[in-house]
C-alpha positions, 0 to 999 in steps of 0.5 A: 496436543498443545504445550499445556497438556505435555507440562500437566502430564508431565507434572502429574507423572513426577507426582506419582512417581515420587509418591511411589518412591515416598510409599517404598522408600523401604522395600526398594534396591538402591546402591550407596552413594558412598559405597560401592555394593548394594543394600538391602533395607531389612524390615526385619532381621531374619536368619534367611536375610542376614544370609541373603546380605552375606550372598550378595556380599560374596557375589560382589566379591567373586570376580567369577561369573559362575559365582553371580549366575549361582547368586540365582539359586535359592539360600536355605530354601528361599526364592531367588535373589533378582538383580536390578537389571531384570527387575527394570526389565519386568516393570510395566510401561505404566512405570516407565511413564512414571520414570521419565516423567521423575527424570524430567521432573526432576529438572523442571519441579523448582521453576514449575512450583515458582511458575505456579505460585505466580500464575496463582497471584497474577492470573486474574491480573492477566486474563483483565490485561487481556479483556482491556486489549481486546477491548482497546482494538475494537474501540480503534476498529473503524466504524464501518468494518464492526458488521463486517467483523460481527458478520463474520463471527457468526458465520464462524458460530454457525459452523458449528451449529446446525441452523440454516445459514449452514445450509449453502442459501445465501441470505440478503445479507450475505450477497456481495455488493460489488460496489460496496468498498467496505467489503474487503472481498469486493475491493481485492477482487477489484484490485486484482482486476486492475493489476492483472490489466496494468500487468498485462498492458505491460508485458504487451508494451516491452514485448513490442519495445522488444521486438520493434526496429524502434525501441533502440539503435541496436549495434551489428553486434547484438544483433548478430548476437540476437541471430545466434540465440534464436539458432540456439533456440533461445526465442525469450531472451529479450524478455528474460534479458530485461533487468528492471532493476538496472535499468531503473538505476541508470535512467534515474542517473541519466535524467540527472545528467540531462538535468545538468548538461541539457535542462532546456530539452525538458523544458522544451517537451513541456512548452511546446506540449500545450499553448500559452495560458490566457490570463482570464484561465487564472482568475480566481484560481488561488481562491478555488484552490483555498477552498480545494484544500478547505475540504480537509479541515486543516487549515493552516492558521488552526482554526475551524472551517466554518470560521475560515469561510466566514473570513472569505465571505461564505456561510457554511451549510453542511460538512460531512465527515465521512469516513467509510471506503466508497463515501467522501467527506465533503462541505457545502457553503454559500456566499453570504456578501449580498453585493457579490455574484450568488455562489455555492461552493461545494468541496470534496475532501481527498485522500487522508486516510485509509478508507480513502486509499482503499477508493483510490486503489480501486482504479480499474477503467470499467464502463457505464451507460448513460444513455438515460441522463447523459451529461453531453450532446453527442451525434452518434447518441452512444453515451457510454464512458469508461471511468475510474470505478472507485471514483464513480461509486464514490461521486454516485453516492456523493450526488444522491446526497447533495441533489435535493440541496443543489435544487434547491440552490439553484431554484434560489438563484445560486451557480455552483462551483464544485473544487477538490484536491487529488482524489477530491478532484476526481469525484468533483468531476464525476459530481458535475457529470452526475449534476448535468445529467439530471439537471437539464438547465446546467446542460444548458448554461455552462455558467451555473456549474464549474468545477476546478480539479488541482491534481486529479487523477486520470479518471475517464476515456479520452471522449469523456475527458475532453467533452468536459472541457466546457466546465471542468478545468484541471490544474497539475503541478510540475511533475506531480505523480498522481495525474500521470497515475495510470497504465498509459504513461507507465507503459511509455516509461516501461518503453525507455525502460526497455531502451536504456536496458538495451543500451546497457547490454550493448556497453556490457554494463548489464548484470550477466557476470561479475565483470560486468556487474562491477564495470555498471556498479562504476557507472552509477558511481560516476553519478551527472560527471560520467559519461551518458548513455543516451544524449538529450536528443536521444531520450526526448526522442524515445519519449515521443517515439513510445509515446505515439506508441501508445493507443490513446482510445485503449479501453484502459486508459484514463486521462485527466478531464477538462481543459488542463492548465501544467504549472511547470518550473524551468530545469534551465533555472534550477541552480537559481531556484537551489540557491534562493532555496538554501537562502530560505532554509538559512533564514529559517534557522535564524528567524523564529517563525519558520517559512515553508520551503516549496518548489515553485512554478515559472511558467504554464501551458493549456492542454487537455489529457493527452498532453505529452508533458503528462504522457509519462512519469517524470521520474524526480525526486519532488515527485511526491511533494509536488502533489502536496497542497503547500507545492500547489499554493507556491506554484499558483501564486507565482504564476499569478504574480508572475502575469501581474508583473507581466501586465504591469510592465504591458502597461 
């Protein structure tokens, strides 16, 4: 029973029961407000009730309980006189009903008839205000979830009928697509799936962090103090022991401090992480770059995408805006100046939206077969990969669509360059697999497809990702995020986690009691000034220990493809490049046509996917905006100027 029905019950109970009090306002007992004895109202004025009112009065009178039991007995003959009490007492439950709803009534009479009155003026104003809601929220819902919700309503109807899809038989309509990504069931089973690996992959790593000789340099004290806890039977301590959160604050603190005091020691993991860069690597990398970020039709200067490609020389064919979990939007242009080499360029959008993201969290390893169309020669003819199974459904679908007109470009003569930023770069890289494995004659020239991916996510097993080498070339910005975005460099972070927590235990700066608690609270405050943890040393060598730690070949770890060129700045100039910065800023408030401020990148290095720069997350603040487009054009272009200038003063 809802609200509604309690108020009308309510209301038809004081309805009834002031119509009764109307009907025997005359016949009823009621007590004086002014006087202190009861009144009968006589209807009319016989002997035998003008002697029935002088009893009563003379019962009221008579303190003597004698005189109130004798009131009873009958006057001349006549039925005896009631008190009020008894006939409460005899009345129905009907009538208690009635009065309860009086009392409470009473009460709320005056705000229900003002509740009515406006209800009877604003309802039909009310039940339209809801329609046009209702009808704004469908309008907004996305395109591809309408069936699905129009779907779900009729299973909703159909409870209550009794037609057949009642009956237990799935329908063609009601089977689950695995690999359909607009299917909110699929997708949460898929996220489940990757949590439950990172999870596990996880708790693996710390337990062996916790148990290996090498997660730290234990003191003889907490290892007496290990030694007591397992006499006492306490065999999970090390594990329930473990204050992510703790940790994570001091190993955020001592990056900084390392940042200050020994900024060459980073700069060092990432220079001799890879070799140097040759300059034929960086040609034409600031045009694909344009052309990468192109695929998100936001140019900065405003206008549309097909007048921007006219401006760098090519003719737009097709731009499809997609936008649906599993599908990429994408473009496809040609070059139109007849005296330059025939290029296609083929740009894949990255992630802008929600759909995107719901492709981008489907990042589970899973495997698939190849052997059919493989997209490389292998001795041992077991072509199978493992890949990021939201980008692989969404580059299959990607490559059944532009196939017929990839054939058709390269019978006319044209090679393909197939560019994407973030998720964009990712499924650029699965369309090139898929274009080679059905297209023989790309197997054949590497010249006629080659793909630049900027800020790809890890996407295929470490055999996939280095047999694309020949034609895929992979650029990561500083500390970007999302190329370090899988369970292989959480676990080698998860590992110096483990250390500096120990580290922590063993100064009792850990949260075990209220002393402590307050002795590492003092820590943090102490910020890059105070005393560090571990020494510089210490934590490169934690870095490289957990990363040979790490199984490369896992099923479950997924690296960047191709050859790898990390655009790095140098910590060493850090204090330079604050400085020039807060000059820009300065210069910005003063000039009318703000200049945006980005980081920037001095040197690079060449590598693959298994890269040790790329190996763990480097926890800083630019990690986000590193992954940016404005970050990746700053960088970019000062790398290529920086090898100008070195050139010129070669010469």
């Amino acid at each position: 029973m809802n609200i509604t029905t309690v108020w009308i019950l309510l209301c038809w109970c004081v309805s009834a029961a002031k119509a009764l009090h109307v009907h025997n306002n005359r016949h009823r007992i009621k007590r004086s407000p002014h006087q202190n004895h009861i009144h009968i109202p006589l209807r009319q004025h016989t002997p035998s009730c003008i002697n029935s009112r002088e009893r009563l009065l003379q019962i009221r009178a008579s303190p003597s309980s004698a005189l109130r039991q004798n009131a009873s007995a009958s006057n001349d003959g006549t039925s005896p006189i009631v008190t009020i009490k008894e006939r409460l007492s005899k009345l129905p439950i009907w009538a208690a009903i009635f009065a309860f709803g009086y009392l409470i009534g009473g009460a709320v009479s005056a705000g229900w008839r003002r509740h009515s009155e406006m209800t009877s003026k604003i309802g039909l104003t009310k039940i339209a205000l809801v329609v046009l809601i209702l009808r704004d929220m469908w309008r907004s819902t996305p395109t591809w979830l309408k069936p699905r919700i129009s779907k779900n309503a009729r299973k909703f109807t159909a409870l209550f009928g009794s037609s057949a899809e009642t009956s237990g038989v799935k329908t063609e309509d009601e089977r689950v697509d695995s690999d359909d990504l607009t299917d909110m069931v699929a997708v949460a089973a898929k996220l489940q799936g990757a949590m439950d690996v990172a999870k596990t992959k996880l708790v693996t790593d710390l337990d062996d962090g916790a148990t290996s000789e090498d997660a730290s340099d234990v003191t003889e004290r907490s290892i007496q103090q290990s030694s007591n806890d397992r006499g006492n039977g306490k065999t999970n301590e090390a594990k329930d022991d473990f204050n992510i959160q703790a940790s994570l604050l001091a190993l955020l603190q001592l990056i900084a401090q390392v940042k200050s005091r020994r900024a060459n020691s980073r700069d060092q993991l990432y220079r001799f992480s890879g070799s140097s860069v040759p300059n034929n690597a960086l040609t034409g990398l600031d045009e694909m770059f344009e052309l990468a970020d192109l695929a998100y039709d936001e140019h900065l200067s405003g206008k549309p995408m097909k007048e921007v490609l006219s401006e760098m020389n090519y003719d737009l064919l097709k731009h499809d805006t997609t936008s649906v979990p599993g599908y990429l939007g994408h473009y496809v242009a040609i070059s139109s100046n007849a005296s330059n080499e025939k290029t296609a360029i083929i740009g894949v959008k990255g992630t802008s939206n929600f759909e995107d993201f719901l492709t981008d969290m489907c990042a589970n390893a899973v495997e698939y077969n190849i052997t059919t169309n493989p997209f490389y020669d292998k001795s041992d003819g077991n072509y199978t990969l493992r890949c990021h199974e939201g980008v692989f459904i969404s580059s299959k679908r990607l490559a059944d669509d532009v196939l017929p007109l990839v054939h058709l470009l390269l019978a006319s003569g044209y090679n393909l360059r197939v560019v994407g930023h973030s998720l964009g770069a990712g499924c650029a890289t699965i369309l090139a697999l898929f274009l080679r494995s059905k297209i023989p004659s790309l197997r054949e020239d590497g010249r006629k497809l080659q793909v630049w991916a900027f800020a790809s996510p890890p996407i295929l097993d470490l055999e996939s990702a280095i047999a694309c080498s020949p034609f895929v070339t992979t650029v990561v910005n500083n500390c970007d995020i999302v190329p370090r975005a899988n369970v292989a460099p959480l676990a080698v972070t998860a590992r110096l986690l483990r250390s500096v927590n120990n580290r922590l235990k063993e100064r009792n700066l850990d949260f075990t009691n209220f002393q402590t608690t307050f002795a590492f609270l003092n820590k943090i405050r102490e910020g890059i000034d105070g005393d560090m943890l571990m020494s510089a040393d210490e934590v490169v060598s934690e870095l490289e220990r957990g990363i040979e730690k790490v199984d490369l070949k896992d099923k479950d770890h997924l690296y960047v493809p191709g050859k790898v060129v990390v655009l790095y700045d140098l910590w060493e100039k850090e204090e330079q490049k604050e400085q020039k910065r807060q000059q820009a800023i300065e210069q910005n408030l003063k000039s009318s046509i703000p200049v945006e401020v980005v980081p920037t990148a001095e040197e690079a290095i060449l590598s693959d996917g298994t890269c040790k720069a790329l190996r763990y997350i480097e926890l800083d603040k630019r990690m986000l905006d590193d992954h940016m487009a404005p970050a990746y054009r700053s960088s970019i272009a000062d790398i290529i100027a920086i090898r100008r200038a070195q050139l010129e003063t070669n010469d």
